[in-house]
C-alpha positions in Angstrom: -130.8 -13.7 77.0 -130.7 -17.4 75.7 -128.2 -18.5 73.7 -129.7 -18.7 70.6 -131.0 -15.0 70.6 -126.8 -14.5 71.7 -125.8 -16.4 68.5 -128.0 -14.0 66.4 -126.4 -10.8 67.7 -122.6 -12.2 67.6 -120.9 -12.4 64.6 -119.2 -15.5 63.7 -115.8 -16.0 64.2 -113.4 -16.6 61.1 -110.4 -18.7 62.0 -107.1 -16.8 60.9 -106.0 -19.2 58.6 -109.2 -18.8 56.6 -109.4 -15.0 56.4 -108.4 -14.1 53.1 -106.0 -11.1 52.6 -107.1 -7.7 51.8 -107.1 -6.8 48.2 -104.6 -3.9 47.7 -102.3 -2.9 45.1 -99.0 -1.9 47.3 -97.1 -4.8 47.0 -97.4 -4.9 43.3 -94.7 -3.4 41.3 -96.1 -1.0 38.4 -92.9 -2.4 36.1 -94.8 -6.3 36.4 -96.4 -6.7 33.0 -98.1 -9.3 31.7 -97.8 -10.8 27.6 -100.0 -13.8 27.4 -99.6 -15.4 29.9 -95.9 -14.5 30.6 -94.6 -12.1 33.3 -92.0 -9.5 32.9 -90.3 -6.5 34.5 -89.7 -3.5 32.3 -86.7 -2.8 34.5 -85.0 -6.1 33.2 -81.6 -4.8 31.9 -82.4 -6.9 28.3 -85.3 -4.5 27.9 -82.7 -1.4 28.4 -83.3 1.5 26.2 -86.4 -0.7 23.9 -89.5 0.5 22.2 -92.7 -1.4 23.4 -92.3 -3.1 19.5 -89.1 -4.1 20.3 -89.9 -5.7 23.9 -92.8 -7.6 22.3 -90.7 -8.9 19.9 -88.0 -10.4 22.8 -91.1 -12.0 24.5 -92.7 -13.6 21.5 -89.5 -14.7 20.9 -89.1 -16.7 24.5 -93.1 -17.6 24.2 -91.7 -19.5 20.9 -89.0 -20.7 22.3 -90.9 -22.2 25.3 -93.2 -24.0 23.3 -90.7 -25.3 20.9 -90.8 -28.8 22.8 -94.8 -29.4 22.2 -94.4 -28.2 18.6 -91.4 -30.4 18.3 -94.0 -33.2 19.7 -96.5 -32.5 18.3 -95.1 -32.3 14.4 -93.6 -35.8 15.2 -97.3 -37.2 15.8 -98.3 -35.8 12.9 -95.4 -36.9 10.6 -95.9 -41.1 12.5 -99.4 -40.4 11.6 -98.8 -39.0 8.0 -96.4 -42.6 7.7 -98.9 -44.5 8.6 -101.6 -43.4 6.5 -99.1 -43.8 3.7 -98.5 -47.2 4.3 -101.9 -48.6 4.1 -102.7 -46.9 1.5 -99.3 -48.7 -0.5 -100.5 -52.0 1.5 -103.9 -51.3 -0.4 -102.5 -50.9 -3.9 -103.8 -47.2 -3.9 -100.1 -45.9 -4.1 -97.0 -47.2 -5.5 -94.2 -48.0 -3.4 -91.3 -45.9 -3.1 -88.1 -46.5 -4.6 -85.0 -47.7 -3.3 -82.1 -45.3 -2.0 -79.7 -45.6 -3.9 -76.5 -46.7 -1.4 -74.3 -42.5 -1.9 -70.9 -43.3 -3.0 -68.2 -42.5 -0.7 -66.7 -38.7 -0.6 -63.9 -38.0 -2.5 -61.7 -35.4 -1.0 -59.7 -33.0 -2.9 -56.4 -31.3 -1.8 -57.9 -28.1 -1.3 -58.7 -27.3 2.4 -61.2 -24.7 2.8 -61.6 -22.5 6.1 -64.2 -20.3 7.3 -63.0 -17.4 9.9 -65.7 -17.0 12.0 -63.9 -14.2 14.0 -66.7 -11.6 13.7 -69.1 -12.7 16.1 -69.1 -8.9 17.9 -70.0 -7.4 14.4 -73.2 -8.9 13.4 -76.3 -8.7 15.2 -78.2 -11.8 16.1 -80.2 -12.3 12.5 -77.0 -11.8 10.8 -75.2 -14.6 13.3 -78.6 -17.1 12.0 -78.6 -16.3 8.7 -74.9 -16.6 8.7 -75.7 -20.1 10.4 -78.2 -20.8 7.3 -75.4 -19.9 4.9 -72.9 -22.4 6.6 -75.6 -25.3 6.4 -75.6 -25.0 2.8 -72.1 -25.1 2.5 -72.2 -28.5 3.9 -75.0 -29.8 1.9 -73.0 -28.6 -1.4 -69.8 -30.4 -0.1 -71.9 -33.4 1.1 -73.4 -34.0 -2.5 -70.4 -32.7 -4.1 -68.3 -35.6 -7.2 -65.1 -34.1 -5.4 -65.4 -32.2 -1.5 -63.4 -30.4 0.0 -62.1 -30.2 3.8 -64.0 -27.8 5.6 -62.5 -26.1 8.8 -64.6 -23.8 11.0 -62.1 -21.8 12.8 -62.6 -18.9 15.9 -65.8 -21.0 16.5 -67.0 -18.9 19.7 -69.6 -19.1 22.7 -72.1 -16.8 20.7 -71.7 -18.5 17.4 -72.3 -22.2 18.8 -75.6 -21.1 21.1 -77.0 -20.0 17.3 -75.7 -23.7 15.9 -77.3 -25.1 18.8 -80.7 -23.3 18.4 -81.3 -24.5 15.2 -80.3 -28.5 16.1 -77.2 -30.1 17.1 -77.3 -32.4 14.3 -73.7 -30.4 13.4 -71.7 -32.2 15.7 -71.9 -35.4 13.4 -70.9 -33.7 10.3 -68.6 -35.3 8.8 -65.6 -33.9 6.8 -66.3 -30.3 8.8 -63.9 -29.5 11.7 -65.4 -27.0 14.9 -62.5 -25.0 15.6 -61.6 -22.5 18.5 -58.8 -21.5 17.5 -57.6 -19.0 14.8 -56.3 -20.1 10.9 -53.2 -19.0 12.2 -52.5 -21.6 15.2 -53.5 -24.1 12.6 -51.9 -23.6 9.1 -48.9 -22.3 7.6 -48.9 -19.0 6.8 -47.7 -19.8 3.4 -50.1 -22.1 2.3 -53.0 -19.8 3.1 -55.1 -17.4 1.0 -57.8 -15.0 2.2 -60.6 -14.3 -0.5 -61.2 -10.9 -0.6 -63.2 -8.8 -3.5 -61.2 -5.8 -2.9 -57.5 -7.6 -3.3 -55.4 -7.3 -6.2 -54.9 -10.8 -7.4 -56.7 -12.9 -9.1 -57.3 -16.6 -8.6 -57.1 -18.6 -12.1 -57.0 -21.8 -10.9 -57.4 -23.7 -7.1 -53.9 -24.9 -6.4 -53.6 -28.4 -4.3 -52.1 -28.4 -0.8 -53.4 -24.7 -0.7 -56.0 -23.6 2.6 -58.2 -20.8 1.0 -60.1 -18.7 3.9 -64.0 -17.2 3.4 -64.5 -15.0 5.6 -67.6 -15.7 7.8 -69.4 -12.2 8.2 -73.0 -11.4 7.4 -72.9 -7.5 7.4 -75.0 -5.9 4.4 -71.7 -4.5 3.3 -71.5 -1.8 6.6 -67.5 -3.4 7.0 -65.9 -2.5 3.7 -62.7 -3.8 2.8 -62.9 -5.9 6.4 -61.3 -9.1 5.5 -58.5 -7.6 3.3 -57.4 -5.7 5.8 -57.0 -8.1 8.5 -55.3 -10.6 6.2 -52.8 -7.5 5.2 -52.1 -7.2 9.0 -51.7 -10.7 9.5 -49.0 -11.3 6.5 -51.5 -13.6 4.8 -51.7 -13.7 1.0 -55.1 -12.7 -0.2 -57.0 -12.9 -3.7 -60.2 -12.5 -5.9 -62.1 -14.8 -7.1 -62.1 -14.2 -11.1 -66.1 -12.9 -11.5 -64.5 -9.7 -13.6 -63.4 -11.4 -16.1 -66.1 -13.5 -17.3 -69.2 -11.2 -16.1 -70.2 -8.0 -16.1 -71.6 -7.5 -12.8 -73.9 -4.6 -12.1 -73.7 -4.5 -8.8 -70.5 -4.9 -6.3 -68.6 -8.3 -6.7 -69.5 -9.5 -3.0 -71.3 -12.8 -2.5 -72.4 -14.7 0.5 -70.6 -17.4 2.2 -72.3 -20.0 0.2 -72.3 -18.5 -3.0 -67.9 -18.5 -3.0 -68.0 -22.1 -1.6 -70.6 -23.9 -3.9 -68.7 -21.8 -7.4 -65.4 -23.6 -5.7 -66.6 -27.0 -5.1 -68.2 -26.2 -9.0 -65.1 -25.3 -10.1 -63.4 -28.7 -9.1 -66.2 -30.5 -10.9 -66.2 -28.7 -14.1 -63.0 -27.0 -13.8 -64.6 -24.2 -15.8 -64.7 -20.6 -13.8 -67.6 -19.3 -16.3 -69.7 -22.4 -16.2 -69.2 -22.4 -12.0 -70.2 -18.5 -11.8 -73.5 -19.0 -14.1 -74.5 -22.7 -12.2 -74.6 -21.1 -8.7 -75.0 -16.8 -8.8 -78.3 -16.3 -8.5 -80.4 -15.1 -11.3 -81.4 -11.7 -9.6 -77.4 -11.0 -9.6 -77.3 -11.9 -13.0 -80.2 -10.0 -14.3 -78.5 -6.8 -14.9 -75.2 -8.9 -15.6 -73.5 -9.4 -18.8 -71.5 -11.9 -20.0 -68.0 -11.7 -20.9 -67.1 -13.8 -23.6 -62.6 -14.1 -23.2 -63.0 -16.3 -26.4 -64.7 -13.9 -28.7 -61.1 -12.0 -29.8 -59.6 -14.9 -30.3 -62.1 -16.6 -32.3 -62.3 -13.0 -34.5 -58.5 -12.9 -34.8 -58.8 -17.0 -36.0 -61.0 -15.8 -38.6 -59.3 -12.7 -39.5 -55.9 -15.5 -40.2 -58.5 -17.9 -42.5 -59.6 -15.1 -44.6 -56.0 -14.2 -45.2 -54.6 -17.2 -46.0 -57.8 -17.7 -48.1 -57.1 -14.6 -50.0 -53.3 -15.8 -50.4 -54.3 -19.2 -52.0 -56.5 -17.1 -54.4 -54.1 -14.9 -55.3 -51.7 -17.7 -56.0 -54.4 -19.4 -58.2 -54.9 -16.7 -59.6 -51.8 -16.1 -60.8 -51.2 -19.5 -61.7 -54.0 -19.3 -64.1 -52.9 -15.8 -65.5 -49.6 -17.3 -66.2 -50.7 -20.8 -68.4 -53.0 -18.5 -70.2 -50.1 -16.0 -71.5 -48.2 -19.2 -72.5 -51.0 -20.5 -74.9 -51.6 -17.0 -76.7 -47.4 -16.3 -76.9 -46.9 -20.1 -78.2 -47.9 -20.6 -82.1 -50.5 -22.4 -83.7 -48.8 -25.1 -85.6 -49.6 -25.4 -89.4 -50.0 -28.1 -91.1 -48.3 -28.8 -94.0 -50.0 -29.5 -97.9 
């Protein structure tokens, strides 16, 4: 036999390291799935106890999350792109240019210190922890803009409340006139000098007083944590009060606003010193739909009009008299007669 005809009948030879391995499924876990693109293992103790709904809603969330960099990149190309095109058109004379900023006058401070107890972290669930974040921005932006701010403490600022101020941008460490605090209201203030807004206290608040520290509680919770904040104020020896909604409308539905909402009708209140004009500038308009409006002045007014009337009727009477009284002096004196 020759060697070519012994080439024929062998079988070539595949090096080891070129062999590839033999498709089989044992060293696969069954739990390894797959969501475009990204791996997971159903026995990952953050998918615990979840629906398939609620797992694909953890991993779109981290799919978002991954690709928040490139969106972040990519909207910044776009918006330098958007700039540009905007300036050759006003180099062009197509637009007008923009105007000037106006240079924003310096912040006054009041002396009214405002804190927000962020102590409930373990009783809202992670939308209520953002939106609470949401609610806390605008607080800021109201105090920012605001003819007269007020101090602004955040206090029991926790681990799980700063990764959800961290999520939405860090620009919040350069607030100004807000204070990050982990401590409590009570390491900070003097008991006597502080007030805890609560709707379901017995006092009412007529007026902010200065050197004062009112607290807003910081809790998102669709009302599940009733009476909540009056109760740990009562347990803590703090003062607490309401703000004065009752007596100039007629809510229809439970006095409880969000964290915003009591902040921007204080920061109102300093401006127009006017509780009625506050509540109707910032409730919102589905709250005040089914709301009526208490007017305090209307009895006054009445009994101001009731007191005109009278004295009215008292200087016609006395006219009146007057007149009757000339008119039996003519008849009862004689004609005189003149003489031939």
């Amino acid at each position: 036999m020759d060697q070519t005809q012994q080439n024929l009948e062998e079988p070539p030879v595949v090096p080891v390291s070129d062999a590839s391995p033999p498709t089989t499924t044992e060293n696969i876990s069954p739990n390894i799935r797959d969501y475009k693109g990204l791996k997971y293992d159903l026995n990952d103790p953050k998918f615990k106890g979840l629906g398939k709904n609620a797992i694909k809603r953890i991993l779109k969330e981290e799919l978002w999350e991954a690709s928040r960099p490139k969106r972040i990149q990519h909207q910044r190309e776009k918006d330098k792109l958007k700039r540009a095109e905007r300036r050759k058109l006003i180099e062009d004379g197509v637009l007008e240019p923009p105007p000037k900023r106006q240079r924003r006058p310096e912040i006054t401070l009041a002396n009214t210190n405002i804190v927000l107890d962020c102590s409930f972290s373990d009783k809202m669930i992670p939308k209520e922890l953002q939106s609470l974040q949401s609610q806390i921005v605008r607080c800021h932006s109201a105090n920012r803009t605001a003819p007269l701010s007020m101090p602004l403490t955040i206090t029991s600022f926790d681990d799980a409340f700063e990764k959800v101020m961290d999520k939405k941008g860090g620009s919040w460490t350069n607030w100004k006139n807000v204070k990050f605090e982990r401590k409590s209201y009570t390491e900070l203030y003097d008991k006597k000098d502080l007030v805890y807004l609560s709707a379901d206290s017995e006092n009412v608040i007529h007026e902010l007083e200065e050197g004062k520290t009112y607290i807003i509680g910081g809790i998102v919770d669709k009302n599940r944590y009733k009476g909540l904040c009056q109760e740990k104020a009562t347990k803590e020896g703090i003062a607490t009060a309401r703000l004065p909604i009752g007596e100039y409308l007629q809510m229809a539905s439970r006095k409880v606003l969000t964290v915003n909402h009591v902040f921007e009708i204080m920061i109102k209140w300093l401006e127009h010193k006017d509780w009625e004009k506050a509540f109707m500038e910032v409730i919102p308009q589905r709250k005040l739909k089914d709301s009526s409006l208490i007017h305090n002045g209307d009895d006054k007014d009445k009994q101001d009009e009731d007191e005109d009337e009278d004295e009215y009727d008292e200087d016609h009477e006395d006219n009146k008299s007057a007149t009757e009284e000339k008119t039996e002096e003519k008849l009862s004196d004689p004609k005189p007669v003149d003489e031939a």
